[in-house]
C-alpha positions as CSV (number, residue, x, y, z in Angstrom):
1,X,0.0,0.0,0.0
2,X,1.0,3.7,-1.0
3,X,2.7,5.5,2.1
4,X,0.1,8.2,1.2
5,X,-3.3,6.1,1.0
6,X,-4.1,6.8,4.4
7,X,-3.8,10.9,4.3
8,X,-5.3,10.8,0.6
9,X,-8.6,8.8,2.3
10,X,-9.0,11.2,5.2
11,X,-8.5,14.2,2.5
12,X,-11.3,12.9,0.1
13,X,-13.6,12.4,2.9
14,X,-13.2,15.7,4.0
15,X,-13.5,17.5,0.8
16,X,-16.7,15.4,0.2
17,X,-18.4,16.3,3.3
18,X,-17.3,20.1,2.7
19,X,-18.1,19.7,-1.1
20,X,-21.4,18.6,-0.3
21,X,-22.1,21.5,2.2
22,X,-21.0,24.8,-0.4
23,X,-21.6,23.1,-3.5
24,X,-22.0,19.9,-5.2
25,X,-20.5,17.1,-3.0
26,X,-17.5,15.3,-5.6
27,X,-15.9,12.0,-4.8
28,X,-11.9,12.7,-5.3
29,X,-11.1,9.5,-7.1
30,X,-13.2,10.3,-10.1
31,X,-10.5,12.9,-11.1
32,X,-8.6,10.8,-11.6
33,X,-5.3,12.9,-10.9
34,X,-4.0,11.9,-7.9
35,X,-1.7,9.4,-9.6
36,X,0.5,9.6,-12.6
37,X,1.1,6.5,-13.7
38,X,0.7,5.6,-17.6
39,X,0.9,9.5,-17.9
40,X,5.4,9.8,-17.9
41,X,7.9,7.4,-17.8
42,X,8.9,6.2,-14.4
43,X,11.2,3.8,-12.5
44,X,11.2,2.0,-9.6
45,X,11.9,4.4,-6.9
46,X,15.0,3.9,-4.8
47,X,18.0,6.4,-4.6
48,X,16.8,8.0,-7.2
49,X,13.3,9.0,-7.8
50,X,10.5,7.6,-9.8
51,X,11.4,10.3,-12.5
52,X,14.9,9.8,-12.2
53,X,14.7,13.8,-11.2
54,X,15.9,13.9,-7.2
55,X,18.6,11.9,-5.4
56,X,19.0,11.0,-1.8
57,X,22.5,11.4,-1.0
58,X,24.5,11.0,2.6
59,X,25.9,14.2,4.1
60,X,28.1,14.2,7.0
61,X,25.7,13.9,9.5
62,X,22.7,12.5,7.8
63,X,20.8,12.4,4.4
64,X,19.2,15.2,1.8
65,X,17.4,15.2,-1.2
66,X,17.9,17.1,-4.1
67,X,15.9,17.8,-7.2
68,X,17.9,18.4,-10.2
69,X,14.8,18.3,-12.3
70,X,15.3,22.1,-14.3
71,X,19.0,22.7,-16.2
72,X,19.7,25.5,-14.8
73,X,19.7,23.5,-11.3
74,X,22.6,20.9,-12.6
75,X,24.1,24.2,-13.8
76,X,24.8,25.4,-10.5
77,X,25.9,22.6,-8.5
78,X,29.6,23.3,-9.1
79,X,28.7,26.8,-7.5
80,X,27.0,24.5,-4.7
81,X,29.7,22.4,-3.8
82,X,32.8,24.1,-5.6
83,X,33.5,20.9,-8.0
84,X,34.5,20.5,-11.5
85,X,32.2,22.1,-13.5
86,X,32.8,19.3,-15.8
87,X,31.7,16.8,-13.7
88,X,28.6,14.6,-14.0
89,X,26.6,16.8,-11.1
90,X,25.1,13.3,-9.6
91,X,28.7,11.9,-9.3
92,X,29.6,15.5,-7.9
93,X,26.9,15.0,-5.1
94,X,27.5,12.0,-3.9
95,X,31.3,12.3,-3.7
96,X,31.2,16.2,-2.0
97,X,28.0,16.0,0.2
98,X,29.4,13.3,2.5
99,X,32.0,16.1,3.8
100,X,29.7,18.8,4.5
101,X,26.9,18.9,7.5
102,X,23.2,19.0,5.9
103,X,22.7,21.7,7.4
104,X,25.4,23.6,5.5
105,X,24.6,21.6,2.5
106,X,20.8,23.0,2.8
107,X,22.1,26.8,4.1
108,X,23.5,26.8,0.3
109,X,21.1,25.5,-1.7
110,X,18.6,27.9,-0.1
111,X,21.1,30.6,-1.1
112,X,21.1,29.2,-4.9
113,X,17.2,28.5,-5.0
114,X,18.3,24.7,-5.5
115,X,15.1,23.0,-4.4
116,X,16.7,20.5,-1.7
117,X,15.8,19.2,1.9
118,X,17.3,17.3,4.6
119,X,15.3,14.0,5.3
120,X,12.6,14.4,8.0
121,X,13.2,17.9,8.8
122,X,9.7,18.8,8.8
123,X,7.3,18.4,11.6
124,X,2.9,18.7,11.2
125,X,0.5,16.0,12.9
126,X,-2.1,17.7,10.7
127,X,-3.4,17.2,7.0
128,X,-5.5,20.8,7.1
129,X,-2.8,23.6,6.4
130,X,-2.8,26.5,8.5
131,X,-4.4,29.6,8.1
132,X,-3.4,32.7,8.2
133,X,-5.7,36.2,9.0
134,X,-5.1,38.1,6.8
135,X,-8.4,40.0,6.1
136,X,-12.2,40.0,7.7
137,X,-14.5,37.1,6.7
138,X,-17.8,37.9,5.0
139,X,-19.9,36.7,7.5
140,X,-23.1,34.2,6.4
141,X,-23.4,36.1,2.6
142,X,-21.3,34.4,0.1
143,X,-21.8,34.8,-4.0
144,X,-23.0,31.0,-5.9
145,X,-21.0,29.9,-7.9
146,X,-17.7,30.8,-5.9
147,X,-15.2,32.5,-8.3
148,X,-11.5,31.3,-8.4
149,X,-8.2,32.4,-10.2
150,X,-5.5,29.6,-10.0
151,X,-1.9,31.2,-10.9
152,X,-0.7,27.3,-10.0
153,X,1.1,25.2,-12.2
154,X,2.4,21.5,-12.7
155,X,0.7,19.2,-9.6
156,X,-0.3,20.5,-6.3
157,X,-2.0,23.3,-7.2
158,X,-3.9,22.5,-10.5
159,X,-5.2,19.6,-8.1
160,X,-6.5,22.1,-5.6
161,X,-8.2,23.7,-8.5
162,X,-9.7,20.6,-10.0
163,X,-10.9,20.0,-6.5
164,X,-13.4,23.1,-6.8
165,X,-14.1,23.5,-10.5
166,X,-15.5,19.7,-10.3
167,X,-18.0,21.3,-7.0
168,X,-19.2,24.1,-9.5
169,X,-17.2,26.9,-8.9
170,X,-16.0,29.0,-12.0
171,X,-12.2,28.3,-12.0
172,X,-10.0,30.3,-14.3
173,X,-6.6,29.5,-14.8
174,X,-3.9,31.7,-15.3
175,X,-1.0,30.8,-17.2
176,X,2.2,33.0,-18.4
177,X,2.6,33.2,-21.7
178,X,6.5,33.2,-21.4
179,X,6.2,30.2,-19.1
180,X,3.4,28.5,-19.6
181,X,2.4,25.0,-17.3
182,X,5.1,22.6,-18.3
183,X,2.6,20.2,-17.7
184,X,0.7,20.8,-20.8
185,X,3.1,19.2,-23.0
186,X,4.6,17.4,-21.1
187,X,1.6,15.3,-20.0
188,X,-1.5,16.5,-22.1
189,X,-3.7,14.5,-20.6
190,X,-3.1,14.6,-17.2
191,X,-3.3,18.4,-18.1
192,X,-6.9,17.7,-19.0
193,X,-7.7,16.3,-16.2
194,X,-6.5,18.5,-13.5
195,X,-7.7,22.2,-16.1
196,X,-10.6,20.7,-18.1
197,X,-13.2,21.9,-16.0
198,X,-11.4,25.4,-16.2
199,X,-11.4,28.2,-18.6
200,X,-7.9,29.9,-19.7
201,X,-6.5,33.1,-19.5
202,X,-2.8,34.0,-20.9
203,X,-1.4,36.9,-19.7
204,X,2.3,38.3,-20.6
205,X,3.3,39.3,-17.5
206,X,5.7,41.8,-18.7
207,X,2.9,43.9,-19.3
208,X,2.0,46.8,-17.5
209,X,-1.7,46.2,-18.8
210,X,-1.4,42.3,-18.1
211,X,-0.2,42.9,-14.7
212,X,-2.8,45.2,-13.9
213,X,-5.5,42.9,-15.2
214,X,-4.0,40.1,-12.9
215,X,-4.0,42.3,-9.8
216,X,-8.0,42.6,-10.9
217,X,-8.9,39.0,-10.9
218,X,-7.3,38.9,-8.0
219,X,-9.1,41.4,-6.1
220,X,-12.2,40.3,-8.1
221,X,-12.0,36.6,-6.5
222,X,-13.3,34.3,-3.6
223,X,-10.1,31.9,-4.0
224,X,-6.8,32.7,-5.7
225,X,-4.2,29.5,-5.8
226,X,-1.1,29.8,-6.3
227,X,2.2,28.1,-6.4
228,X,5.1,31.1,-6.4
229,X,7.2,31.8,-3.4
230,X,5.9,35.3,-1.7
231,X,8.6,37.4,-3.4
232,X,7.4,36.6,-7.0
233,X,4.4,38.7,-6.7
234,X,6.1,41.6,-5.7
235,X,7.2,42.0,-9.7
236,X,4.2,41.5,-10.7
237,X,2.7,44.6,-8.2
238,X,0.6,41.8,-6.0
239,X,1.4,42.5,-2.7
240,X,-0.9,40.2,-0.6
241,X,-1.6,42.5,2.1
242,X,-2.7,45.6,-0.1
243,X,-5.1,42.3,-2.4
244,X,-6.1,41.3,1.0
245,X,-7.1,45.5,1.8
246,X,-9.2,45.6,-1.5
247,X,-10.4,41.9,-0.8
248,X,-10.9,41.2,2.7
249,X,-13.0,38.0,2.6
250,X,-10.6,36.5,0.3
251,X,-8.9,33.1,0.4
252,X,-5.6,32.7,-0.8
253,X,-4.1,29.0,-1.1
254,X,-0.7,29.6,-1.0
255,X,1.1,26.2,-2.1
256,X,5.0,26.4,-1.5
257,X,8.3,23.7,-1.1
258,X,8.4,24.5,2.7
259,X,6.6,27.7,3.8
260,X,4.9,31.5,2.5
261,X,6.6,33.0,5.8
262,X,10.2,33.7,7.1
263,X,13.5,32.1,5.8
264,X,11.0,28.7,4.9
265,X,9.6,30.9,2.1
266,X,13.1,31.7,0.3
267,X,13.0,27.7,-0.4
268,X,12.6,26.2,-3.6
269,X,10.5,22.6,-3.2
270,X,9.5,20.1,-5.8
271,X,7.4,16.8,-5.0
272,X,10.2,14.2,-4.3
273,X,12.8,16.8,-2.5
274,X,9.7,17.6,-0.2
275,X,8.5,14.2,0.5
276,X,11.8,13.3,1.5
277,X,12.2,16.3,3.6
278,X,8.2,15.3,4.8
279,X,9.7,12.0,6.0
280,X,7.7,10.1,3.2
281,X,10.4,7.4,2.6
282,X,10.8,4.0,3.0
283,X,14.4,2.4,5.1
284,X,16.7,-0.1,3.9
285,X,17.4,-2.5,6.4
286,X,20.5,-0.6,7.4
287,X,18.2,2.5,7.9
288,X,19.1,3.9,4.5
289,X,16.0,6.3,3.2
290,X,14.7,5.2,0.0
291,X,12.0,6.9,-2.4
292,X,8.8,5.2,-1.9
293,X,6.6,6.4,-4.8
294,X,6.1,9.1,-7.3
295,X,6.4,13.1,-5.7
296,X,4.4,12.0,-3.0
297,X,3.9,15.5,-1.6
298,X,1.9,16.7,-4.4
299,X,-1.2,15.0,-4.6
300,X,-1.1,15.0,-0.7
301,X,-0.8,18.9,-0.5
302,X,-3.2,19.3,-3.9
303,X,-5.8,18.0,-1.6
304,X,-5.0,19.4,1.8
305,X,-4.8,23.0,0.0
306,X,-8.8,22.3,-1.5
307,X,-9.5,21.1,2.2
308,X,-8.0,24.3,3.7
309,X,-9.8,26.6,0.8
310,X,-12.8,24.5,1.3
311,X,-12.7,25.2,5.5
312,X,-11.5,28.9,4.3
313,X,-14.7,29.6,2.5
314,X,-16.6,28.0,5.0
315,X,-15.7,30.6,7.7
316,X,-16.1,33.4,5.6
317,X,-12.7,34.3,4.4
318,X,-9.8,36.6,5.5
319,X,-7.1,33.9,5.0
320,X,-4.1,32.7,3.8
321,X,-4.1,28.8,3.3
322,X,-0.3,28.3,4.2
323,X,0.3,24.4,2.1
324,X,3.7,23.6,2.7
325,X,4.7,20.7,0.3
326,X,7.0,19.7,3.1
327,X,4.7,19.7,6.2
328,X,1.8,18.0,4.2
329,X,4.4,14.8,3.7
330,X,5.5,15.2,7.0
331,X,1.8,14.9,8.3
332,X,1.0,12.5,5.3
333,X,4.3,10.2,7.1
334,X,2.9,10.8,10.8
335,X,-0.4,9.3,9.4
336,X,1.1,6.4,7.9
337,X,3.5,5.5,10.6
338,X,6.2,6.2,8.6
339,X,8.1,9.6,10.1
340,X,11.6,9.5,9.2
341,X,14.9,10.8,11.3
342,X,16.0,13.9,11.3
């Protein structure tokens, strides 16, 4: 059985019950998106991940994950670790890291935005992110059909989306067009079925009139998703507080590697580095961690960030959803008995 199984039935119970009490109760498996298999090529996971993307590799004082899955990560892993730039940057890891604390190994990457975590370092004992005030709630009125803007991309956040498209609320999503969801080529189908229910907007984002059109829907929504660390929307002249002024009921689902607040949200997180850093591994018989499945964190946090927009809209509003990739695993991993060692 999937490490996961036992968080993903608790979330799909939850978002039923809540589906069924602000719009049109949906049964989470008929989406069909909570697994990828048959939709990319994958491996058996072990050291390396199902997507042969993120390694675990032993430090000095225990074990990290990183996530080489972008080029310009593999292009900065000399800078990391200060070895030959010609080397293959997998050999490079596991021959440097084993000198170096994880601590110090992590206190770089963060430095680099090299999405990378050290095994187990997360703590939560709770699938429901927390939220955050950040506004006043709207009290017992609320607008049918809810109205939602999801800035997300790849996993996680599409999911969340899906989540309340398939209740009946009128999801738009968002996309860049200089950087459009990956996912859409990448995996057509499973695009479909995380945006199908969803219509599309493309903004360019270097665009003073784009940008300002954004900041509208924003301000315009019950629910904005996204999946940008907080200093992204500075550039684009969405600072959540001033939203939050002109939108105080609003419910922002903030889906990030390992945190929206402090030094957690200058941290770069991808499924695999985060369920690793989540605990969501399996041990070798000598204790070894081990991947157990497919970026484990995603579909876990995709559905605790609809549960905490669901409980959001419920109480009128006024929050920031805080879904940490990281603490979802982790609470994912308490769930199943499987929390690994710092």
């Amino acid at each position: 059985m999937s490490l996961i199984a036992p968080a993903l039935a608790q979330l799909s119970a939850d978002i039923a019950r809540l589906t069924a009490e602000l719009g049109r109760r949906i049964d989470v498996a008929t989406l069909g998106a909570t697994d990828r298999r048959g939709q990319l090529k994958l491996h058996a996971p072990g050291r390396f991940s199902a997507n042969r993307a993120c390694g675990l590799f032993r430090a000095a004082d225990g074990w990290i994950a990183v996530n080489l899955a972008r080029d310009e990560d593999r292009e900065l892993i000399p800078a990391w670790l200060g070895s030959d730039p010609d080397a293959d940057p997998w050999s490079a890891l596991a021959r440097e890291a084993r000198q170096r604390t994880a601590a110090d190994l992590i206190e770089g990457a963060i430095l680099l935005g090299l999405p990378a975590g050290r095994v187990g370092e997360a703590q939560a004992d709770r699938l429901a992110p927390p939220a955050l005030r950040m506004g006043e709630p709207r009290g017992s009125s609320r607008q049918t059909p809810l109205r939602v803007v999801d800035l997300s991309a790849l996993w996680a956040g599409p999911l969340c989306g899906a989540v309340l498209a398939e209740m009946g609320a009128e999801v738009t999503k968002i996309e860049s067009v200089g950087r459009p969801d990956p996912t859409r080529v990448s995996m057509p189908d499973f695009f479909r079925r995380l945006n199908g229910r969803k219509s599309e907007l493309r903004l360019d984002f270097a665009s003073a009139d784009h940008r300002a059109r954004l900041h509208d829907a924003f301000v315009a929504a019950d629910v904005v998703i996204t999946s940008a660390r907080r200093r992204a929307f500075a550039g684009l002249g969405i600072e959540p507080a001033k939203v939050c002024a002109a939108n105080p009921s609003l419910v922002w689902v903030a889906i990030t590697g390992y945190g929206w607040s402090g030094a957690a949200g200058e941290r770069v997180g991808f499924g695999d580095d985060t369920a690793a850093a989540g605990g969501l591994v399996r041990r070798t018989a000598k204790g070894e961690p081990r991947f157990a499945g497919d970026a484990l964190s995603d579909p876990v946090t995709g559905l605790a960030a609809a549960l905490g927009a669901l409980q959001g809209v419920a109480a009128g509003g006024g929050v920031l959803v805080d879904a940490a990739m990281a603490q979802c695993a982790a609470a994912a991993a308490s769930m199943a008995g499987a929390r690994a060692a710092a």
